[in-house]
DOTORKOL-535682 format. One record per residue (C-alpha): residue number from 1; x negated, z negated, y negated; residue in one letter. Coordinates in steps of 0.25 Angstrom, whole numbers, m for minus. Layout:
<tortis>
NUM  X  Z  Y  A .
...
</tortis>
This chain:
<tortis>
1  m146  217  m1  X .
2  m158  220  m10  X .
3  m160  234  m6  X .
4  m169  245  m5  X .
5  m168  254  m18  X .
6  m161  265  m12  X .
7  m149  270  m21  X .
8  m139  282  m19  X .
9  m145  293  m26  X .
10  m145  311  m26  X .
11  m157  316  m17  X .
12  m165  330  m21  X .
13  m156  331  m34  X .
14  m154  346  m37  X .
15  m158  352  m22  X .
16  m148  356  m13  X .
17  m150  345  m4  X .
18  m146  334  m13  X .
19  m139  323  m10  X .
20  m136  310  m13  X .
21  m141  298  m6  X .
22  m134  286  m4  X .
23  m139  272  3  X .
24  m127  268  9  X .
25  m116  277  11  X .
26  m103  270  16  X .
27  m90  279  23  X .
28  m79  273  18  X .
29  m72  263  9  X .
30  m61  255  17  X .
31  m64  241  18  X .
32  m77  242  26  X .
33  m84  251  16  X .
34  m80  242  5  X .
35  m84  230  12  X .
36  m99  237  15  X .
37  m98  241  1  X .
38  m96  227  m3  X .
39  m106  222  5  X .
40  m117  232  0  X .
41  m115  228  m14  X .
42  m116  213  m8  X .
43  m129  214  m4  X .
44  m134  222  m18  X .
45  m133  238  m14  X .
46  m126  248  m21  X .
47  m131  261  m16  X .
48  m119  264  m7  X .
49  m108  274  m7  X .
50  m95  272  0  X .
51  m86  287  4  X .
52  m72  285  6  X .
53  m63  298  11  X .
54  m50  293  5  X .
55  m47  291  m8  X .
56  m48  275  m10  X .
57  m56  263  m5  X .
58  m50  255  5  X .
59  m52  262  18  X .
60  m37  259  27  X .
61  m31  250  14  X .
62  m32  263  4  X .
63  m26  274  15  X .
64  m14  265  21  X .
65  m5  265  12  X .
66  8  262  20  X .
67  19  254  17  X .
68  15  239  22  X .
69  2  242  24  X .
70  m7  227  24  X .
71  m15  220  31  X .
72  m11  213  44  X .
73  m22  203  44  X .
74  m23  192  34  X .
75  m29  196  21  X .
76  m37  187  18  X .
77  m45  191  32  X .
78  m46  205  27  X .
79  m54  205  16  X .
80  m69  204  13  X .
81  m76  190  16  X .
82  m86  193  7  X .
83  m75  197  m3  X .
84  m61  192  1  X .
85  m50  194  m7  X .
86  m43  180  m10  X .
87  m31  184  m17  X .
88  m21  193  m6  X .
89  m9  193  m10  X .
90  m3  193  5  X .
91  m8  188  18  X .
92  m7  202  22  X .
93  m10  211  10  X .
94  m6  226  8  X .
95  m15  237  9  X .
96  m14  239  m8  X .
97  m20  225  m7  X .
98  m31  226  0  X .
99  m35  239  m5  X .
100  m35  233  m18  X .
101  m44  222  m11  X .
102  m54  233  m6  X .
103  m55  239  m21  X .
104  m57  226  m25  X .
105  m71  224  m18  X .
106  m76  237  m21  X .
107  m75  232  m37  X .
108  m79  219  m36  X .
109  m92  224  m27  X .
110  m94  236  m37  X .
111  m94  247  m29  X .
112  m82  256  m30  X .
113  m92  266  m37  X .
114  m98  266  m24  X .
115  m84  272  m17  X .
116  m81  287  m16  X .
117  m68  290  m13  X .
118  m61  303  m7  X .
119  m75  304  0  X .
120  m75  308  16  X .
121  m90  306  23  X .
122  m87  316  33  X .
123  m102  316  41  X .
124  m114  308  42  X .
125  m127  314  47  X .
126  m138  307  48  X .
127  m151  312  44  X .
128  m163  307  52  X .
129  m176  313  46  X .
130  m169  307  30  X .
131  m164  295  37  X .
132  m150  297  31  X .
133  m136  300  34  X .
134  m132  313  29  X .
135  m115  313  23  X .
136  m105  322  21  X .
137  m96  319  10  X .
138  m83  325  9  X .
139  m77  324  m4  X .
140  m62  324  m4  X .
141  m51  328  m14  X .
142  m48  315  m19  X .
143  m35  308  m7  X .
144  m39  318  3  X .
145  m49  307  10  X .
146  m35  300  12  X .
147  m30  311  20  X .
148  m32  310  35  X .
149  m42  321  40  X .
150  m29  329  46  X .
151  m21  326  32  X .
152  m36  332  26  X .
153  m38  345  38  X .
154  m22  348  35  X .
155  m24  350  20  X .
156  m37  357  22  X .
157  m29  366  31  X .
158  m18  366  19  X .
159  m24  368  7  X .
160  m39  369  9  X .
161  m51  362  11  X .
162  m52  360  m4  X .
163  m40  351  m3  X .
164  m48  342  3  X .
165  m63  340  3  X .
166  m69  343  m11  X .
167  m83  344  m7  X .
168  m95  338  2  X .
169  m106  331  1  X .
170  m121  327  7  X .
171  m125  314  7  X .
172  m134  305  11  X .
173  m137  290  15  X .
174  m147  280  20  X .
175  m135  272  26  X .
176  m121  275  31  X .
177  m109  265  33  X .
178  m96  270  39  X .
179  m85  263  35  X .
180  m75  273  39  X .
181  m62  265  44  X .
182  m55  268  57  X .
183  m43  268  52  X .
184  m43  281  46  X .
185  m39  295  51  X .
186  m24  291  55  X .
187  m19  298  69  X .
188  m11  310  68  X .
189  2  313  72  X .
190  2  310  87  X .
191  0  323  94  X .
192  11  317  106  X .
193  23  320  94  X .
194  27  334  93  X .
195  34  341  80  X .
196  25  336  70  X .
197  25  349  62  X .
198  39  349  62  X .
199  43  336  57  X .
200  47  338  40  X .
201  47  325  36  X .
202  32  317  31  X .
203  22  314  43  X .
204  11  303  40  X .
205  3  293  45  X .
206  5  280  37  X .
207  m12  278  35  X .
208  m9  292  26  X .
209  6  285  20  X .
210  13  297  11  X .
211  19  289  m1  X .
212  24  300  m5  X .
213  36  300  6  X .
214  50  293  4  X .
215  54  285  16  X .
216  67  281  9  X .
217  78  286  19  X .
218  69  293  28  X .
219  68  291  43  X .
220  53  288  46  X .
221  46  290  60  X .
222  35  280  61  X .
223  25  283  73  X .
224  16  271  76  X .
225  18  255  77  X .
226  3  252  73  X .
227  m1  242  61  X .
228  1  249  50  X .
229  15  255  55  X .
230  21  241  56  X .
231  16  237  41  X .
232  24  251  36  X .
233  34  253  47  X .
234  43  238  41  X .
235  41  243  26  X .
236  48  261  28  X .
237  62  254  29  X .
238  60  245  14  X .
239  57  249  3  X .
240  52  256  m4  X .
241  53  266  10  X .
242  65  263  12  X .
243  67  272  26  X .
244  79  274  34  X .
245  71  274  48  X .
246  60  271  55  X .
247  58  274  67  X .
248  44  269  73  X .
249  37  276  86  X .
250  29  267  95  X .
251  19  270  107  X .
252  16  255  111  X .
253  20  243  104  X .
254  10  235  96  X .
255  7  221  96  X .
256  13  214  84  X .
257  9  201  79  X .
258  14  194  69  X .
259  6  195  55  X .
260  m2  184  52  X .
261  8  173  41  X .
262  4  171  29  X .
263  m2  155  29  X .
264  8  147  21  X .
265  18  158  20  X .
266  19  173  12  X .
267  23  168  0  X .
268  15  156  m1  X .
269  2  163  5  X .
270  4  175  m6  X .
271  4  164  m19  X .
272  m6  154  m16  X .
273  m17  161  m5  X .
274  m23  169  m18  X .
275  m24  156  m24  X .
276  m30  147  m14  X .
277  m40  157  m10  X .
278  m45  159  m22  X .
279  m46  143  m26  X .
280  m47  137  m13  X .
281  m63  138  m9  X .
282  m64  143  6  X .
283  m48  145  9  X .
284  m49  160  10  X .
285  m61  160  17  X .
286  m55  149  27  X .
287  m43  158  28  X .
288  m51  171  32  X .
289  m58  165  43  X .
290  m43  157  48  X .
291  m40  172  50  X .
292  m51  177  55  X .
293  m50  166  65  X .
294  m36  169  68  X .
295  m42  183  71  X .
296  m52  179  80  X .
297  m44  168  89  X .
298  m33  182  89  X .
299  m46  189  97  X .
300  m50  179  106  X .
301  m37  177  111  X .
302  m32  191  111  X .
303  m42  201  113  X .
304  m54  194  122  X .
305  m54  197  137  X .
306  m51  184  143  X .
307  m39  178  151  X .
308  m37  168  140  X .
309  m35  181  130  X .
310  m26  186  142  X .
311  m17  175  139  X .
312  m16  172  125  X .
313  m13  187  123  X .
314  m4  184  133  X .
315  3  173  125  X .
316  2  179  113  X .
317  9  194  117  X .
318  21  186  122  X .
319  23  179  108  X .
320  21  191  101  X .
321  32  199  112  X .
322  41  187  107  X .
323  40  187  95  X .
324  41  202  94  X .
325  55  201  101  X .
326  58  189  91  X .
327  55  200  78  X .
328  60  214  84  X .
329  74  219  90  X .
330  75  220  106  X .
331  76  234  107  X .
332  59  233  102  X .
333  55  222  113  X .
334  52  230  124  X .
335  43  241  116  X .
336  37  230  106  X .
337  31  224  118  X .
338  16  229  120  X .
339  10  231  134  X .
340  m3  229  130  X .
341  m10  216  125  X .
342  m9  210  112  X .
343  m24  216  105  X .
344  m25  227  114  X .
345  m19  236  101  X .
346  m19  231  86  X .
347  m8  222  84  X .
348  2  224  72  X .
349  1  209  63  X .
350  15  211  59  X .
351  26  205  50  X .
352  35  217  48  X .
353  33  227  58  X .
354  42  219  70  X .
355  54  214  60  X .
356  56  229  54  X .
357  59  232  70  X .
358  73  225  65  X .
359  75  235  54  X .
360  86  246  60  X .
361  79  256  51  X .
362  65  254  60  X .
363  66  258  73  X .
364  54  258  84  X .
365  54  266  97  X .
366  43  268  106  X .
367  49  285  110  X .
368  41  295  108  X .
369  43  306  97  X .
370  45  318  105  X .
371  49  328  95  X .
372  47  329  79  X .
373  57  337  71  X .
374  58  339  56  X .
375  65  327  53  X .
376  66  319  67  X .
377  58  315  79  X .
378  63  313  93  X .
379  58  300  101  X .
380  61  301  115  X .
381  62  302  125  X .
382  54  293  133  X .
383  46  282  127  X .
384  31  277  126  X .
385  33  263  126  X .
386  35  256  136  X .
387  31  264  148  X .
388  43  274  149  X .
389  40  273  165  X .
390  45  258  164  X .
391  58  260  166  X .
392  61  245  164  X .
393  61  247  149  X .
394  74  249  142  X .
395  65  256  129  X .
396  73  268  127  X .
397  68  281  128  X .
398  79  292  124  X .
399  77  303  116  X .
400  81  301  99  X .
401  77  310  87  X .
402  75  300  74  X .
403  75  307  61  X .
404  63  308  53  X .
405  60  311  39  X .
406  44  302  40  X .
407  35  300  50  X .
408  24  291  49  X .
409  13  288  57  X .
410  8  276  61  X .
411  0  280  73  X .
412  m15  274  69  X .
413  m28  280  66  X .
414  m40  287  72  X .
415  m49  274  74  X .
416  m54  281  87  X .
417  m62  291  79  X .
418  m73  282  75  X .
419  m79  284  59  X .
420  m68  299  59  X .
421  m69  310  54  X .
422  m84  305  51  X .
423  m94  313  58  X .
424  m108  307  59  X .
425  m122  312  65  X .
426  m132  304  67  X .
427  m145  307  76  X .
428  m147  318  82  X .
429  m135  323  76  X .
430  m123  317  85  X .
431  m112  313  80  X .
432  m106  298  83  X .
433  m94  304  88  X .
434  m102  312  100  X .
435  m110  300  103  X .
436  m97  290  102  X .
437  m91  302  112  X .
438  m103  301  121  X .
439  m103  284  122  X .
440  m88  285  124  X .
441  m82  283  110  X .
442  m85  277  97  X .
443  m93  264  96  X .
444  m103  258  88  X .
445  m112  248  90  X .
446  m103  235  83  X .
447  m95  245  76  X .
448  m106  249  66  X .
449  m118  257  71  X .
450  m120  269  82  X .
451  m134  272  87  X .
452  m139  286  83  X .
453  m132  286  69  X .
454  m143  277  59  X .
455  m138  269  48  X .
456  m124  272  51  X .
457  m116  260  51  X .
458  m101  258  53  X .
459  m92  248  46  X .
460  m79  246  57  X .
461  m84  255  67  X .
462  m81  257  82  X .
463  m75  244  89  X .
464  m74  235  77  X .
465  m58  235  75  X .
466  m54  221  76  X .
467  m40  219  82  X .
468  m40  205  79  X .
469  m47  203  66  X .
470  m50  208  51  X .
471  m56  223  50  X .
472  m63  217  37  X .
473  m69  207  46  X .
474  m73  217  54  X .
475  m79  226  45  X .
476  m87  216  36  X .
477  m94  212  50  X .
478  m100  228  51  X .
479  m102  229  34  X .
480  m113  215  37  X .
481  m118  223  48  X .
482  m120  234  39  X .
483  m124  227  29  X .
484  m137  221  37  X .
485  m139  236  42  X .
486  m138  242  29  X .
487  m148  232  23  X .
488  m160  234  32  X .
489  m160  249  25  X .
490  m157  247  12  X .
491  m168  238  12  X .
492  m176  247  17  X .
493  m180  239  30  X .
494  m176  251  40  X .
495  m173  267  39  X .
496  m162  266  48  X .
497  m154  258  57  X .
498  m147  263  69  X .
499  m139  254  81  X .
500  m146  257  94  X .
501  m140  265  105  X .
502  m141  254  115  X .
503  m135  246  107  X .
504  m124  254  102  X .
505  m121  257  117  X .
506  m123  244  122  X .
507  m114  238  113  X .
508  m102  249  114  X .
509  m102  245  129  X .
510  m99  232  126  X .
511  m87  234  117  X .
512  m82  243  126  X .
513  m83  234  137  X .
514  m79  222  131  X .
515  m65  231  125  X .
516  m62  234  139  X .
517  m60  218  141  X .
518  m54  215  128  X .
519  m37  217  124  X .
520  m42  231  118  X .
521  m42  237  130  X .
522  m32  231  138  X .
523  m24  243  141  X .
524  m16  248  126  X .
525  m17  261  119  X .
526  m24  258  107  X .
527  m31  263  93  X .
528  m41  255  98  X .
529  m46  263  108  X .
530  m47  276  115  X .
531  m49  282  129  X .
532  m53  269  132  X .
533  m63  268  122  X .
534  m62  256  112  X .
535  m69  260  99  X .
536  m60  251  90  X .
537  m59  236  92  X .
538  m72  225  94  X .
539  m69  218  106  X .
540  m74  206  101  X .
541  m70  195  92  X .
542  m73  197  76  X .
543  m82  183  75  X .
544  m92  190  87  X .
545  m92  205  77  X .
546  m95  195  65  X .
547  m107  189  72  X .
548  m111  204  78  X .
549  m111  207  65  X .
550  m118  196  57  X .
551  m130  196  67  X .
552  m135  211  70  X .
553  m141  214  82  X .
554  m154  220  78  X .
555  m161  224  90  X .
556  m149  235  92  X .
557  m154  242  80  X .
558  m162  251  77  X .
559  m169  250  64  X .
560  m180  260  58  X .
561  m188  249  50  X .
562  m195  257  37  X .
563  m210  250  34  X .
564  m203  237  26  X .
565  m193  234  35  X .
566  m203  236  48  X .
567  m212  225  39  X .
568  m200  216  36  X .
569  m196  215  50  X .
570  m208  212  56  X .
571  m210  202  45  X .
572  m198  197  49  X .
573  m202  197  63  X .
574  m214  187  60  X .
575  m205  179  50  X .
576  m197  175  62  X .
577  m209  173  73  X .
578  m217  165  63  X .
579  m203  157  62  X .
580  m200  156  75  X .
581  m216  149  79  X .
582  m212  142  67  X .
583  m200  136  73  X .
584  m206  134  86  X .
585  m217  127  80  X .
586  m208  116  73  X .
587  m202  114  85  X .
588  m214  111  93  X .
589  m219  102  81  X .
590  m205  96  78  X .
591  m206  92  94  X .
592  m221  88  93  X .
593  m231  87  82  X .
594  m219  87  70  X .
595  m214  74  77  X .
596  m227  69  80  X .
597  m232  69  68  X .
598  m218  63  61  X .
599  m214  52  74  X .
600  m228  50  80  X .
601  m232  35  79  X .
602  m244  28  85  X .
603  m235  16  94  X .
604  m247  13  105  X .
605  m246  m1  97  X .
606  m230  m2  97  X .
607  m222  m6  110  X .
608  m210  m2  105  X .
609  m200  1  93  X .
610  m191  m8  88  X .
611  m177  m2  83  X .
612  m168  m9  72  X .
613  m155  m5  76  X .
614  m145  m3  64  X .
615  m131  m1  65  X .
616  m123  11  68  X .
617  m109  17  71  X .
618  m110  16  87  X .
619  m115  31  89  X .
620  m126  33  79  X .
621  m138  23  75  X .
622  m151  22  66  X .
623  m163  14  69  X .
624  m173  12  62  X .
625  m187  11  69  X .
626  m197  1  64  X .
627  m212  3  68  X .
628  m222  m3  60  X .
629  m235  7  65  X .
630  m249  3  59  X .
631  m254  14  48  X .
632  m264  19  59  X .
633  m255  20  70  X .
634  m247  32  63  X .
635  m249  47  66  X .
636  m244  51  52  X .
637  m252  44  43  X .
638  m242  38  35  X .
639  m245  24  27  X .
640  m233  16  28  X .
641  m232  5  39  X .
642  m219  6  45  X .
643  m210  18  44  X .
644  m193  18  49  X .
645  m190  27  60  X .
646  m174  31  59  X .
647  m170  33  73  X .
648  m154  39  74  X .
649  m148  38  89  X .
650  m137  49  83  X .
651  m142  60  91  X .
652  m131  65  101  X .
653  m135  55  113  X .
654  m141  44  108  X .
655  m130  37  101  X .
656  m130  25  112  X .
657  m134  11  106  X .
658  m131  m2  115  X .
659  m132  m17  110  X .
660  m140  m12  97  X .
661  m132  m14  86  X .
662  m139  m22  75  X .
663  m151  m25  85  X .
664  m165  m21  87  X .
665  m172  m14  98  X .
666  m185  m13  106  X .
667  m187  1  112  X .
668  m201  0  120  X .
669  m208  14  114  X .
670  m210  20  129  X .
671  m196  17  131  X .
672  m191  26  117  X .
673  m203  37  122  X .
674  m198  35  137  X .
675  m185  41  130  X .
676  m190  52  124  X .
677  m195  55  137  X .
678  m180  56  143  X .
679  m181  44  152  X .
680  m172  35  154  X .
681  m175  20  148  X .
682  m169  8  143  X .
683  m175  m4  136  X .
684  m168  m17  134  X .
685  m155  m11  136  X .
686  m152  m8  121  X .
687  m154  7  121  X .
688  m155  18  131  X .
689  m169  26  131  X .
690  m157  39  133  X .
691  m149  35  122  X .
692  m162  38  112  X .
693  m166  50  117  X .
694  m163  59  105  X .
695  m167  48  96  X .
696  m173  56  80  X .
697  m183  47  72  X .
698  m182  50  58  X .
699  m197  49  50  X .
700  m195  58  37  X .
701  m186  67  46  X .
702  m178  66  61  X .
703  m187  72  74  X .
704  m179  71  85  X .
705  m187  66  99  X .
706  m183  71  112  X .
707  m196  70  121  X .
708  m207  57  122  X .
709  m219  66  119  X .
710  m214  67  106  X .
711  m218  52  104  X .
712  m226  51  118  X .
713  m238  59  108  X .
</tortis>
């Protein structure tokens, strides 16, 4: 990147106002802080800082620790293209893999130093006569930052606030990156369930997994069917958990699909795909982009608003209904069937979640928990899914009391409150949550800039959830994004850069408008979205975020050029006119003078052209044109006294020769200029005048005629 020398350093020293400064400050270090990291030592600059609350890098890979949890899309698609891994040992890895994978791009691009963990950034405020953003750190006792904020205000409320936080800190940076993930704060306990207080046993949420309780012969209360509670739900009754029961709660069945197989089977995928990426030149890279096209042809047939989406959805929700039937006992059918369409919620990519549903230890039911005791909860009566008006259903709905000795939740995150608990000020002092509460919920203008908050730039912001695709994908679109921002100040080309509010605006319109046409919003109750607001998924396909992405819009920014960059761009600006006349001007002379002066010739004393036809394959044929023009006859000067004109017919539409193998023919010259002209001629019926229309003459290079004043002149 080459740039600016601009490094972190302390301002004012001893005063009381001392700080330290920092270039680049990054929030976060889960997979999109690493990958901005990355890139930043990429393109040569050092001078960054990356703040993680919790206690290791890795963003969701570190926190989830439950048992099962991996990735349900391909490995080899979820990993950095700039640095992909070629050696997973599993087509589907586990999160202790891919965390290692994470730690192992922060050594190989150096900049673990640059990581500070057990770090939370608990406000941004910018500063607009310095030109900066002012930060609050909070530094944690070292595994508090993997508490949720409740788990952190209860022990604050239990043993103090030194039990948390050990001290705060002012900061300040030229640039800041959030790559806060949205998968963080994990919902509480759902405020419909009465008796929490009561209940003896362990209560968690599997995003926080104690390690430290036994499952052996316990009976365990799962509430939620999401992702991660069909990787952990299969494994509770083996061991080393080795339950008794699992009873699962359920408000509305998911879509399951089936997880992708592993190409030539398990077994043979795990032994020989190392190798063969790692010795095969291009196969991994030829594999990523088989998945991502899987992915892409999954959104154009699923998720776009058209009648021919309508009915592959259609098609593919009754094989996945047969199927499901074909995998789980009867007594499941009816409350495994969605009501909704396939994409409008985040479909489980399963292999093990549906086949435990034949374990007599695992039981699911879609009964409300009524009542929590100490070591039991009641389910009924009534039911929540299906409708408990359709009397139709034979789902039961009695009251039961199931002992409990675990509960876990598995009930999602907080992804509707966008970059939480972050508070930031920008202009003026308002703060992104008001204005996203005044415009009607959070946005971004693509995921990554709001207007009113300068060099503030978002990694995986609002609407940039792909439910069809890779997140890494996803996320190394926004860090190039970045990246282009980022340079233009670090080389000092502009002070600051800020989205414009027409722009932001204007562009939140149309994702929401174009949400209310896609499966998103086709009538579920989803993570996705809230009081009909949609401020998680991309309505659009990955291959059009890419292109977004690669090719900034520039005129929606605002950019505060300094002096050099002012200079620069309008020298840039000259660069492309002079280019651009300079283009223009060829062309005119390539029609005009430029051919003139190459294919020119004096023929007042010729009658004609005489053609030796050689032989060719029926479509394409050379001629070689034979003219001997006296030395003073010439336009060009040149000395010798017959030069060979190559003339190809291949051009599309002038592939037509009749009675002309092997022979010679006479074209009059007004005849061949009459065909440059358009009209149509013929002479001694051996070649149409049309069928020599876009004849090229070679003469040191190929100029291709298409009007008579080129050789009318």
């Amino acid at each position: 990147m080459a740039p600016q020398p601009d490094s972190i350093r302390i301002v004012n020293g001893f005063e009381k106002n001392a700080y330290t400064y920092y270039p680049i400050l990054i929030v976060g270090a889960g997979e999109s802080g690493i990958a901005l990291g990355s890139r930043l030592r990429e393109e040569g600059f050092d001078q960054f800082r990356i703040f993680e609350r919790q206690a290791g890098l890795g963003g969701t890979w570190w926190i989830n620790r439950y048992p099962g949890v991996a990735c349900d899309v391909p490995a080899a698609f979820y990993s950095f293209s700039f640095s992909p891994n070629l050696s997973w040992t599993s087509l589907h890895p586990g999160g202790a893999e891919i965390y290692r994978y994470f730690n192992e791009i922060c050594e190989k691009y150096q900049f673990v130093d640059k990581i500070q963990l057990n770090t939370d950034v608990s406000e941004l405020r910018w500063l607009e006569e310095e030109q900066l953003w002012e930060a609050t750190l909070t530094h944690l006792v070292p595994g508090t930052g993997d508490l949720s904020k409740r788990e952190m205000n209860q022990r604050i409320a239990e043993k103090g606030r030194g039990s948390v936080y050990l001290r705060q800190e002012v900061v300040r940076a030229r640039i800041v990156c959030s790559c806060a993930g949205g998968l963080v704060e994990p919902n509480p306990w759902p405020s419909s369930i009465p008796g929490r207080d009561t209940f003896e046993g362990p209560v968690f949420h599997s995003a926080r997994w104690d390690h430290t309780v036994d499952f052996k012969d316990k009976n365990v209360i799962v509430i939620g069917t999401g992702c991660s509670a069909a990787q952990f739900v299969p494994r509770l009754t083996q061991e080393p958990y080795s339950a008794k029961s699992v009873t699962q709660i359920m408000r509305s069945p998911p879509w399951v699909v089936p997880r992708a197989e592993h190409p030539g089977g398990k077994d043979n995928y795990e032994k020989y795909s190392p190798k063969l990426f790692s010795t095969v030149p291009g196969l991994a890279k030829l594999f990523r982009i088989f998945c991502f096209a899987l992915g892409e042809y999954d959104w154009f047939r699923i998720f776009e608003p058209n009648s021919w989406n309508h009915r592959t959805r259609r098609k593919l929700e009754s094989r996945m209904i047969a199927r499901m039937k074909r995998i789980v006992p009867e007594k499941y059918h009816e409350i495994l069937t969605p009501d909704y369409s396939i994409g409008c919620k985040r479909r489980i990519f399963d292999a093990y979640w549906l086949p435990s549903l034949n374990n007599p230890k695992i039981e699911l039911t879609t009964k409300p928990i009524t009542k929590v005791s100490s070591n039991s909860i009641t389910i009924g009566p009534g039911r929540v899914y299906p409708d408990p008006a359709d009397t139709n259903s034979k789902v039961p709905t009695n009251e039961e009391t199931i002992p409990a000795d675990v509960i876990v939740l598995g009930n999602g995150f907080e992804v509707t409150t966008w970059l939480h608990p972050l508070k930031i000020r920008g202009k003026g002092g308002v703060y992104m949550q008001d204005v996203w509460d005044e415009r009607g919920g959070p946005q971004a203008y693509l995921g990554l800039a709001m207007d009113g908050f300068p060099n503030l730039f978002i990694v995986f912001g609002p609407n940039t959830a792909t439910g069809h695709s890779s997140v890494i994908l996803a996320s190394e679109n926004m860090v190039e994004y970045n990246i282009k921002l980022i340079k233009k100040i670090l080389h000092g080309d502009a002070t600051t850069i800020e989205i414009k509010k027409e722009a932001e605006v204007a562009w939140t319109k149309r994702v929401q408008d174009r949400m209310k046409l896609t499966v998103f919003n086709s009538g579920c109750q989803s993570w996705y979205q809230r009081d009909g607001w949609n401020a998680t998924a991309y309505p659009y396909s990955q291959i059009d975020f890419t292109i977004r992405c690669m090719f900034p819009k520039w005129s929606d920014w605002d950019l505060q050029y300094t002096r050099k960059g002012l200079l620069k761009r309008q020298a840039q600006q000259v660069f492309q006119v002079l280019m651009a006349i300079s283009v223009i001007s060829a062309t005119l002379n390539n029609g005009g003078e430029e051919a003139a002066h190459d294919l020119l010739w004096d023929f007042s004393s010729h009658n004609g052209i005489e053609l030796d036809v050689g032989p060719g394959d029926g479509k394409i044929y050379t001629f070689i044109l034979k003219d001997e023009v006296p030395q003073d006859k010439r336009d060009d000067g040149r000395d010798k006294a017959a030069v060979s004109w190559e003339v190809d017919l291949s051009v599309g539409g002038c592939n037509k020769l009749t009675n002309t193998e092997g022979k010679k023919l006479w074209i009059p010259w007004n005849a061949l200029k009459a065909t440059f002209r358009g009209k149509e001629k013929e002479d001694a019926g051996t070649l149409k005048t049309s069928e020599i229309r876009c004849v090229g003459f070679m003469m040191r290079r190929q100029v291709l005629l298409s009007e008579a004043e080129t050789l009318a002149s």
